[in-house]
DSSP file (Angstrom, degrees, kcal/mol; ACC not computed):
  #  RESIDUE AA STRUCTURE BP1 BP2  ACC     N-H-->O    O-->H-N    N-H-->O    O-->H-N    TCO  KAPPA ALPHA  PHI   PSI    X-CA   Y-CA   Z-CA
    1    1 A X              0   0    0      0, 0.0     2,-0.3     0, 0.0     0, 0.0   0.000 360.0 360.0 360.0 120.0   71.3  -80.4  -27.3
    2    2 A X        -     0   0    0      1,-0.0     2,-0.2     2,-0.0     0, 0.0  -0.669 360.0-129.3-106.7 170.1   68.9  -81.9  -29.2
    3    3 A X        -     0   0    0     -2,-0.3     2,-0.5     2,-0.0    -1,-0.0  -0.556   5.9-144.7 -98.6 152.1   68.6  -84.2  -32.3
    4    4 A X        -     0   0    0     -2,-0.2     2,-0.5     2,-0.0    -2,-0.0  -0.988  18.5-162.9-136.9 101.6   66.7  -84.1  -35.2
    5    5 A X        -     0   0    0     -2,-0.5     2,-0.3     0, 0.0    -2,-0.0  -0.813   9.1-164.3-105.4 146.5   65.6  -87.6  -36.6
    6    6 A X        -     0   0    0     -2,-0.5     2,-0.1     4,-0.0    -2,-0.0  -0.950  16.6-119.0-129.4 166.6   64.3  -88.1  -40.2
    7    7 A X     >  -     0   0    0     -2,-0.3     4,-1.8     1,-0.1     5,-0.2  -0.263  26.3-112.1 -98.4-172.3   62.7  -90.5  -41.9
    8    8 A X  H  > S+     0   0    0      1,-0.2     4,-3.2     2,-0.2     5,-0.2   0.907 123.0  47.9 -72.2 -49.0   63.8  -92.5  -44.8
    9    9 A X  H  > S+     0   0    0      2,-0.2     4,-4.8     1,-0.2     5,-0.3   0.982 112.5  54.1 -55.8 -64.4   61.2  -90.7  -47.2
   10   10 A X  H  > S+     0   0    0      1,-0.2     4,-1.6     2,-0.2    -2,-0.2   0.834 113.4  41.2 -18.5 -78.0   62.5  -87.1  -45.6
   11   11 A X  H  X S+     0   0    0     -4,-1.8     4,-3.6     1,-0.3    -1,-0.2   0.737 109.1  53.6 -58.1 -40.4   65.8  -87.9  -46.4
   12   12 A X  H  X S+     0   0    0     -4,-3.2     4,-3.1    -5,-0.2    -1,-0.3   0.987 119.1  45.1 -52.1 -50.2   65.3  -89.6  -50.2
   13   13 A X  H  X S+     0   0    0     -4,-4.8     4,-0.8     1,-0.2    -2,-0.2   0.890 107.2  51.6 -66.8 -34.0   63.4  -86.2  -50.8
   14   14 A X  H >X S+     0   0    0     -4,-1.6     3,-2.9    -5,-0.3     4,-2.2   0.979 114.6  44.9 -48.2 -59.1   65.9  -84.0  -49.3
   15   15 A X  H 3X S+     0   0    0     -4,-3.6     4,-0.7     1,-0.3    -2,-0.2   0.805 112.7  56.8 -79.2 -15.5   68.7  -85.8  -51.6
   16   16 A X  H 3< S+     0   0    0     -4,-3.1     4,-0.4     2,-0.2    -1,-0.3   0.600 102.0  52.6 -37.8 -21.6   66.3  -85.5  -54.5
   17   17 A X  H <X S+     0   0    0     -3,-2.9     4,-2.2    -4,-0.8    -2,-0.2   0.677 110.0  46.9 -88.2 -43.1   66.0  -82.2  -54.2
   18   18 A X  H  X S+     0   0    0     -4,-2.2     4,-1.0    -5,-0.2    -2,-0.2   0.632 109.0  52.3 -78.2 -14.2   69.6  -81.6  -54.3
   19   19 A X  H  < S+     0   0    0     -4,-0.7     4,-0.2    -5,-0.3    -2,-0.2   0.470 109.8  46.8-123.1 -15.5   70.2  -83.5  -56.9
   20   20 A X  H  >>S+     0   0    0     -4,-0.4     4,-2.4     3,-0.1     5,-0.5   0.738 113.8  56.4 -86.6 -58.7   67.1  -81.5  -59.4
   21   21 A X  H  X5S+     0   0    0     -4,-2.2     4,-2.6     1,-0.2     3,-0.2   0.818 111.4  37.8 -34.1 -71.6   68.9  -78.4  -58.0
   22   22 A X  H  X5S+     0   0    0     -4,-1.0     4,-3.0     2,-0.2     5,-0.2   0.823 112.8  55.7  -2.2 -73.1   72.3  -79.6  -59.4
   23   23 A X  H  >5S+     0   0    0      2,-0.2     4,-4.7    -4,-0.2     5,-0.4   0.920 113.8  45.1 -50.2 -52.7   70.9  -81.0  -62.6
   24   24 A X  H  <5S+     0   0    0     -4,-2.4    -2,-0.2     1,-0.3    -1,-0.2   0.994 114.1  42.6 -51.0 -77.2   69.3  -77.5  -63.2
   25   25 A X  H  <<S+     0   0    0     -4,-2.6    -1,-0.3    -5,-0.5    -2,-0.2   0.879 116.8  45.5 -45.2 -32.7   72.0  -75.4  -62.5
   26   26 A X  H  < S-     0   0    0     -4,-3.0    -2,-0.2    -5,-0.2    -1,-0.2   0.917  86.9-161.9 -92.8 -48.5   74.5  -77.5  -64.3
   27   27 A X     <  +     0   0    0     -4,-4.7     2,-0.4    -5,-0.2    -3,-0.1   0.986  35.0 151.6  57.8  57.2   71.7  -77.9  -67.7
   28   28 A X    >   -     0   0    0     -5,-0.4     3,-1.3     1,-0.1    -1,-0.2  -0.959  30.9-176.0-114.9 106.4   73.9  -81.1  -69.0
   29   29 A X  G >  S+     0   0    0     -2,-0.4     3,-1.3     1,-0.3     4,-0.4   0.665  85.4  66.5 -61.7 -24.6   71.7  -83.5  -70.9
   30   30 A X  G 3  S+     0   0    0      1,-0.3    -1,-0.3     2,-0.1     4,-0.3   0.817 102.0  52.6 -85.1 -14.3   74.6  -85.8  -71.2
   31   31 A X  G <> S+     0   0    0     -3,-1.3     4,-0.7     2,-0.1    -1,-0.3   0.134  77.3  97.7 -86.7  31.2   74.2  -86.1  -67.1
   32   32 A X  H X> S+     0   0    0     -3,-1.3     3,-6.1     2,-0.2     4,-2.8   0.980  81.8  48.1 -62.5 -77.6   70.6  -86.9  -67.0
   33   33 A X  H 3> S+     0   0    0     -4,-0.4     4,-1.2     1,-0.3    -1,-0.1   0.666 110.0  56.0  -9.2 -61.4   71.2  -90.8  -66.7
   34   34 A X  H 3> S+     0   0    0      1,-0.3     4,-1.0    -4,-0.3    -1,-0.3   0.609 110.7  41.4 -72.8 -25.5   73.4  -89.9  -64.1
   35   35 A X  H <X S+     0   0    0     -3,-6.1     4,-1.7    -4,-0.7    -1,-0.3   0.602 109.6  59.4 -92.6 -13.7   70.7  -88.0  -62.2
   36   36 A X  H  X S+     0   0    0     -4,-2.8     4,-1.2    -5,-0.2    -2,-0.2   0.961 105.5  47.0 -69.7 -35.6   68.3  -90.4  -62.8
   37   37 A X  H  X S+     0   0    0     -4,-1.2     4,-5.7    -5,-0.2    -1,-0.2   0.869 105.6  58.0 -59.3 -37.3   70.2  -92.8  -61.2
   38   38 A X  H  X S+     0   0    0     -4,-1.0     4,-1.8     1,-0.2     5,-0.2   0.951 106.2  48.9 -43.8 -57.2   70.9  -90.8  -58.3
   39   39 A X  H  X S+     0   0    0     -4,-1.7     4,-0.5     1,-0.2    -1,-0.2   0.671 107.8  55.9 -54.1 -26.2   67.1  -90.3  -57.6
   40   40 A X  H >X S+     0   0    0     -4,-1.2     3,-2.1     2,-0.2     4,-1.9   0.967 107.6  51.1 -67.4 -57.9   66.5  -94.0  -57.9
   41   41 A X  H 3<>S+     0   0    0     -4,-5.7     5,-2.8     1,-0.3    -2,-0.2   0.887 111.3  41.5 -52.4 -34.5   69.1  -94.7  -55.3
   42   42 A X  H 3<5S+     0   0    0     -4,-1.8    -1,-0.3     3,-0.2    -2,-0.2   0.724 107.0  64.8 -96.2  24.1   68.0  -92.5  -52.8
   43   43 A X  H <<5S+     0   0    0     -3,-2.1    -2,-0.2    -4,-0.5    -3,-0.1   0.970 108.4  48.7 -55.5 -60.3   63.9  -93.8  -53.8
   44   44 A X  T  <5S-     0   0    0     -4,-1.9    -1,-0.2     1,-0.2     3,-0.1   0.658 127.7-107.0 -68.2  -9.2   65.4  -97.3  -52.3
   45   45 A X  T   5S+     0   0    0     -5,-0.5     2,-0.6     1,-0.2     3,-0.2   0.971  73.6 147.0  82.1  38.4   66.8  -95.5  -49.2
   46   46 A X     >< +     0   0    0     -5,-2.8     4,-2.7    -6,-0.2    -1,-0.2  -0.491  14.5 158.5 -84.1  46.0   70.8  -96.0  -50.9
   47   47 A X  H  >> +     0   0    0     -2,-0.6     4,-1.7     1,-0.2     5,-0.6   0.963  66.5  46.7 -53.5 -55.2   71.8  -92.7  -49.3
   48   48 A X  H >>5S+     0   0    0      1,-0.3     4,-2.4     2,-0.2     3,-0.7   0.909 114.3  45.5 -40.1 -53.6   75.4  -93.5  -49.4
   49   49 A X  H 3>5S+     0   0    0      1,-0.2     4,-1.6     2,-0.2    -1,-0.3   0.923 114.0  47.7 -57.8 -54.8   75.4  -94.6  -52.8
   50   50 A X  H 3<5S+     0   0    0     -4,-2.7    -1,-0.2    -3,-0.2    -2,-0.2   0.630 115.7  43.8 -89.0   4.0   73.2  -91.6  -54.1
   51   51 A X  H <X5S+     0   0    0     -4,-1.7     4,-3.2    -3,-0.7    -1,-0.2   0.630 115.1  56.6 -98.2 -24.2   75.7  -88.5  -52.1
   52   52 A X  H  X<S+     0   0    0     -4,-2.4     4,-0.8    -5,-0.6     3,-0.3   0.838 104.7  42.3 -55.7 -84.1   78.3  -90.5  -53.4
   53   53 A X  H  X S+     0   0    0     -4,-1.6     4,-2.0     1,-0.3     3,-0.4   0.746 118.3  48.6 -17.2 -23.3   77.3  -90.3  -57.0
   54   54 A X  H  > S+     0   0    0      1,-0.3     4,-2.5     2,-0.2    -1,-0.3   0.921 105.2  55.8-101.9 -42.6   76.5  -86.4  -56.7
   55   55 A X  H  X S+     0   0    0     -4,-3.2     4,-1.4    -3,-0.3    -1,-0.3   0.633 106.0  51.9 -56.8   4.0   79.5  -85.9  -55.1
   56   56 A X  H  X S+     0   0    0     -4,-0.8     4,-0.7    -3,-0.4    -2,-0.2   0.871 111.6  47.7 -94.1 -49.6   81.0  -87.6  -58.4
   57   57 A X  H  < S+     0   0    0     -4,-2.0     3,-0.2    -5,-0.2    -2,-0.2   0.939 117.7  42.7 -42.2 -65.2   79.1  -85.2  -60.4
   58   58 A X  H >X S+     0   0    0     -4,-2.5     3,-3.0    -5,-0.2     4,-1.1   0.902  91.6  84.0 -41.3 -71.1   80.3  -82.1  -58.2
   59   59 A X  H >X S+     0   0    0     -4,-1.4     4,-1.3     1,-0.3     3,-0.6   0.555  87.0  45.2  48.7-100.4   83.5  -82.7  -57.8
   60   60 A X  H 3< S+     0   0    0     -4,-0.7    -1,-0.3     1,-0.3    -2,-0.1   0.419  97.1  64.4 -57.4  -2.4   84.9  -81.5  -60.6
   61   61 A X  H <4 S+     0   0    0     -3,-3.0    -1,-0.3    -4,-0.1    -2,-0.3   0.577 111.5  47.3 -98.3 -25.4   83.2  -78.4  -60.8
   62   62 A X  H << S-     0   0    0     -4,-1.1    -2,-0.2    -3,-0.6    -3,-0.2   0.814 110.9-121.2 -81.6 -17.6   85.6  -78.0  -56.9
   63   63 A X  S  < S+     0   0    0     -4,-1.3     2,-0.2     1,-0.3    -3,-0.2   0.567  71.5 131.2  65.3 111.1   88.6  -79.3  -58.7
   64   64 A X  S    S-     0   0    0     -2,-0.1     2,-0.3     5,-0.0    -1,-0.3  -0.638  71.9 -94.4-179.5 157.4   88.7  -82.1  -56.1
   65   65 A X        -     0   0    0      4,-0.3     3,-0.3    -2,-0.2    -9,-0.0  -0.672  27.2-155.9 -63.8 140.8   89.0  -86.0  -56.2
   66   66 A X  S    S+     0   0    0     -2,-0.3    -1,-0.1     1,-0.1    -9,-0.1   0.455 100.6  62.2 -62.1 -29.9   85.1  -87.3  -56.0
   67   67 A X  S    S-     0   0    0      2,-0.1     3,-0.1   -11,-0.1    -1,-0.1   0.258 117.4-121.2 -98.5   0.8   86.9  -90.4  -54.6
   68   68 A X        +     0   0    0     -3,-0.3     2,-0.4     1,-0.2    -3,-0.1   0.218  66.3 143.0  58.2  -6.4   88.3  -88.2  -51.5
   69   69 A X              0   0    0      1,-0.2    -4,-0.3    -5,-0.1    -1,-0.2  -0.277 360.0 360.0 -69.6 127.3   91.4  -89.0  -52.5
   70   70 A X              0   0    0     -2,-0.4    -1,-0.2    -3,-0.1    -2,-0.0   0.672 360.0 360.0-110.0 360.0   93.6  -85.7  -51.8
């Protein structure tokens, strides 16, 4: 079985990508900030920090805790 490594750039873009998808589909001005930040976090290679944040955004659209708490 093999592995698939990406690089830091890959990855920032991948969660950018997800995170303009989102923004679009959702068409909330009052979360821009909140996607702007995202994208800054994963520019600085903050992955945790910026899936967190989208899952905070998301979330509520599953009816679930953002916080994992179930």
């Amino acid at each position: 079985m093999s592995t698939t490594k990406f690089t830091d750039s890959q990855i920032s873009e991948k969660i950018i990508d997800l995170s303009a998808s989102i923004s679009k589909q959702l068409n909330d001005p009052a979360l821009s900030e909140k996607f702007s930040e995202i994208n800054q976090q994963a520019k600085d290679s903050q992955f945790f920090y910026s899936i967190n944040s989208l899952l905070e955004v998301v979330g509520p659209l599953f009816n679930t805790d953002p916080k994992g708490n179930f």
